[in-house]
SEDREN-285703 format. One record per residue (C-alpha): residue in one letter; x, y, z. Coordinates in steps of 0.02 Angstrom, whole numbers, plus 32768, in hexadecimal, padded with zeros to 4 digits. Example, Ala and Ser with C-alpha at 12.3 -4.5 7.8 and 13.67 -1.06 7.14 Angstrom:
<pts>
A82677F1F8186/S82AC7FCB8165/
</pts>
This chain:
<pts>
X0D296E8C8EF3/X0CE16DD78EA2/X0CD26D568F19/X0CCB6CA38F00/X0C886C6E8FB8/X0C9A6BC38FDC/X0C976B209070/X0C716A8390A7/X0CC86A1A900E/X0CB669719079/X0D35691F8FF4/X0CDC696F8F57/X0D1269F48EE7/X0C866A408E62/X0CC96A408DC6/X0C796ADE8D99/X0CD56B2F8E00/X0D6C6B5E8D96/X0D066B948D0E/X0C9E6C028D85/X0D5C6C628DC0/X0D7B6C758D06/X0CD06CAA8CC7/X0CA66D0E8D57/X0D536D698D73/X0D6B6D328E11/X0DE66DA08E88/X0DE96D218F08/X0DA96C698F3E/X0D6B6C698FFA/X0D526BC5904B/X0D1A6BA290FD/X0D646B0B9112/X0D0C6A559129/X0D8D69F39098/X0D7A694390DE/X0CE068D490D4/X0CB9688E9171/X0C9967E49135/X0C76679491DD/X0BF3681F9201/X0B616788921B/X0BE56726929B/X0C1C67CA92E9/X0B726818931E/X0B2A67579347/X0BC1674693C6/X0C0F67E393E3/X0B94687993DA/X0B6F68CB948E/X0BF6686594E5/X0CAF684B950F/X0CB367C594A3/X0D3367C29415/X0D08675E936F/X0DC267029372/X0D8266BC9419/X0CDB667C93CC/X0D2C66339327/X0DE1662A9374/X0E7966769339/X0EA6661C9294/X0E086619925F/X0E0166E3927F/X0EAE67069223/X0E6B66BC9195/X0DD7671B917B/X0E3C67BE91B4/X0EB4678B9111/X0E20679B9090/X0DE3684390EF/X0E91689E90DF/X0EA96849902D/X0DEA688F8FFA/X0E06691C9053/X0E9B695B8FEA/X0E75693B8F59/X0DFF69CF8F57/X0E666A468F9F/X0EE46A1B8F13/X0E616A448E96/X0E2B6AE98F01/X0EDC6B078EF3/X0EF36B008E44/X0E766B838E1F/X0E986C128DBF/X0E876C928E49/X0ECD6C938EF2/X0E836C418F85/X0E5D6C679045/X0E176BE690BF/X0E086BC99179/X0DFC6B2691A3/X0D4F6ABF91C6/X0D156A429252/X0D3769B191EF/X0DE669E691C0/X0E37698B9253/X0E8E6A08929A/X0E5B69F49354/X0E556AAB9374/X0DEB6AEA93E9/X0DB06BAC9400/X0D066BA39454/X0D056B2494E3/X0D9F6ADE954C/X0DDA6A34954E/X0DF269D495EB/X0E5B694A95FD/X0EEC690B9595/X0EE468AF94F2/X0EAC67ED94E9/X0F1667CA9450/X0FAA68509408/X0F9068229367/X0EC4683C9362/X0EEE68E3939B/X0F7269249332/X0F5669B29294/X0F3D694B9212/X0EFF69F491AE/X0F916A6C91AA/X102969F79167/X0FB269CC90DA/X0F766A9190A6/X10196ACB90C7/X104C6A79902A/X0FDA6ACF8FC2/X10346B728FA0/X0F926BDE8F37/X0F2E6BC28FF0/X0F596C449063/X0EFA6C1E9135/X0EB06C9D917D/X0E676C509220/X0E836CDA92A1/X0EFF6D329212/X0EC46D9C9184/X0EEC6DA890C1/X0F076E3F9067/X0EBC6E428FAF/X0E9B6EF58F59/X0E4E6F698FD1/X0E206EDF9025/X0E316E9390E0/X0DFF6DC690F9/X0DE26DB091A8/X0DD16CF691D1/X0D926C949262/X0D5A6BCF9283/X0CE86C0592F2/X0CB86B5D933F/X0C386AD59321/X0BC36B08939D/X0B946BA393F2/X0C106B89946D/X0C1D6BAC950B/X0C4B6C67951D/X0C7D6C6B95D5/X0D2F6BEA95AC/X0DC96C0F95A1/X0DEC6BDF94EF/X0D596C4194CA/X0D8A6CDF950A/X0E476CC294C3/X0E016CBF9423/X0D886D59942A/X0E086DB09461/X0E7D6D8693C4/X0DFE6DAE934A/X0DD16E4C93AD/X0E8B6E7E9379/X0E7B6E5092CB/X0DEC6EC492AB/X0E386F54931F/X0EC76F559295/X0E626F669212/X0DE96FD3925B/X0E07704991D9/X0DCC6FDA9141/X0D486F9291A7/X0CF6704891AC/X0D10705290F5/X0CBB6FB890BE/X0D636F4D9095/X0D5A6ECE9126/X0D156E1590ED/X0D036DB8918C/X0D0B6CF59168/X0CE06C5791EB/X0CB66BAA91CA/X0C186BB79237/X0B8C6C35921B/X0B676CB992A4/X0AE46C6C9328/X0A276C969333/X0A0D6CCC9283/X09B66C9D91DF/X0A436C2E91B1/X0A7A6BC09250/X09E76B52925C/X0A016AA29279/X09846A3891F8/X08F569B3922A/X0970692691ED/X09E869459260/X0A2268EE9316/X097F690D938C/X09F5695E9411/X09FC69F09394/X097069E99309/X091F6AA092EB/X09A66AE39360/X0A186B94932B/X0AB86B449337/X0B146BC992E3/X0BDE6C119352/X0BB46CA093CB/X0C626CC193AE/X0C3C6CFF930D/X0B936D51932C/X0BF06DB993AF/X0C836DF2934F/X0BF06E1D92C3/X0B7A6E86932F/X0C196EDA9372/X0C766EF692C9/X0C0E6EED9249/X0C736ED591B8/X0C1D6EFE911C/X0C336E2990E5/X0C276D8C9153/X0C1E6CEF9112/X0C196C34913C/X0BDB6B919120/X0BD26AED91B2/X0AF76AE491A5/X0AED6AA5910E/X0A366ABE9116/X0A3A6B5E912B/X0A716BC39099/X0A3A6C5D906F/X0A676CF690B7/X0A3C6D849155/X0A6E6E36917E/X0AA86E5C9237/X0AA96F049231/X0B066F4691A0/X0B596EAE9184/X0B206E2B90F9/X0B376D7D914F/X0B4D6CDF90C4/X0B3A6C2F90D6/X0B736C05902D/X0B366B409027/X0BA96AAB9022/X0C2D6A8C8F9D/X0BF869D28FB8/X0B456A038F75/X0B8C6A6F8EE7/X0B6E6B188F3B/X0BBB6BA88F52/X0B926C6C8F51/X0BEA6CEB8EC3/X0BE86D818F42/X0C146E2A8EF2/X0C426EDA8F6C/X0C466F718EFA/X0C1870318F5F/X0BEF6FCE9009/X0B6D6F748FB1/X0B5E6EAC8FB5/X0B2A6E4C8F22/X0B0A6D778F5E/X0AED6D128ECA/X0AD46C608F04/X0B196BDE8E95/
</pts>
């Protein structure tokens, strides 16, 4: 199995990326999510970041659906070039993909606008008919089982509701596939890397409430130290590609998309080969 692994496009899409699926004989393109670009990021950690604030109240609503227009519009354009790659695709979606899905914290309190708060992601994939979601679903390709996950932001906070809904749904998934998973066939994919590891750590040019910090999902480091699937991989810390082993598992952060990464993973008689690209 030939991975193309895969994240964190922020409204780019390498080029060399098709010739990489055709030169490399790719089985399968893996993203973990992160299509749109954030282009307020400055305004949105200047007003927003650490509070209750929402940017549309800073900037005020018109002003807001305009720059949401050039995010969804940037945003798709490369998942209609991931989608036109010559070999199929697999993706759970990122933090920036506006779906306003939560599985590691709760929410309290209702929505202060509707249309802030709807899923701008899933009526815009859906259209795409060569990329197949796996968030808390799987993909079968070969021998192969893709196990996917969001996995949150954050660490989150493992004692919620929404936290333990969702541990619970991917304990299921890999109790299905239990099987595979002893054989080396399960690939376990999130958009955030596992916490307190070699790949979660927040840089030195990041917001001070963070900087140096493992920000990396529990979620996922959980359902790794309990599973461990012979593949996880992920993306979110941009600074922090490279790679880990929890146990028998090999961890990935494969880089940003949006930086030109990426990581040409290969499985072949429960080895893992990472080739960082």
């Amino acid at each position: 199995m030939k991975i193309l692994a895969t994240g964190d496009f922020h409204g780019k899409f390498p080029k060399k990326f098709e010739k990489i699926v055709k030169d490399e004989d790719i089985d399968v393109v893996v993203s973990n999510g992160d299509y749109f670009p954030f282009h307020h990021r400055k305004l949105w950690f200047k007003h927003c970041y650490g509070t209750d604030t929402e940017l549309w109240e800073v900037i005020g609503k018109k002003k807001f659906k305009e720059l949401m227009k050039k995010e969804l519009k940037d945003g798709e354009n490369s998942i209609k070039k991931l989608n036109a790659l010559s070999a199929s695709v697999l993706t759970v979606y990122g933090n920036l993909d506006y779906t306003h899905k939560r599985d590691t914290f709760d929410i309290k309190g209702k929505a202060k606008w509707a249309w802030d708060e709807q899923d701008f992601f899933s009526p815009i994939v859906k259209k795409y008919k060569n990329i197949k979601r796996i968030d808390y679903s799987y993909a079968k390709i070969g021998d192969y089982v893709f196990i996917g996950v969001y996995g949150g932001t954050n660490p989150g906070k493992v004692k919620s509701k929404t936290y333990r809904k969702h541990k619970e749904k991917l304990n299921k998934l890999f109790k299905k596939f239990s099987k595979e998973n002893k054989e080396g066939k399960v690939v376990f994919v999130s958009h955030n890397v596992p916490y307190n590891t070699k790949i979660d750590k927040i840089g030195k040019d990041a917001h001070p409430k963070v900087r140096g910090k493992h920000y990396g999902s529990k979620l996922v480091r959980r359902a790794i130290d309990k599973w461990q699937p012979i593949l996880h991989f992920a993306g979110h810390i941009h600074e922090g590609k490279g790679k880990d082993k929890i146990g028998r598992t090999v961890s990935v952060n494969c880089g940003s998309a949006h930086e030109n990464e990426g990581a040409i993973i290969e499985i072949k008689d429960k080895k893992v080969k990472v080739r960082f690209i």
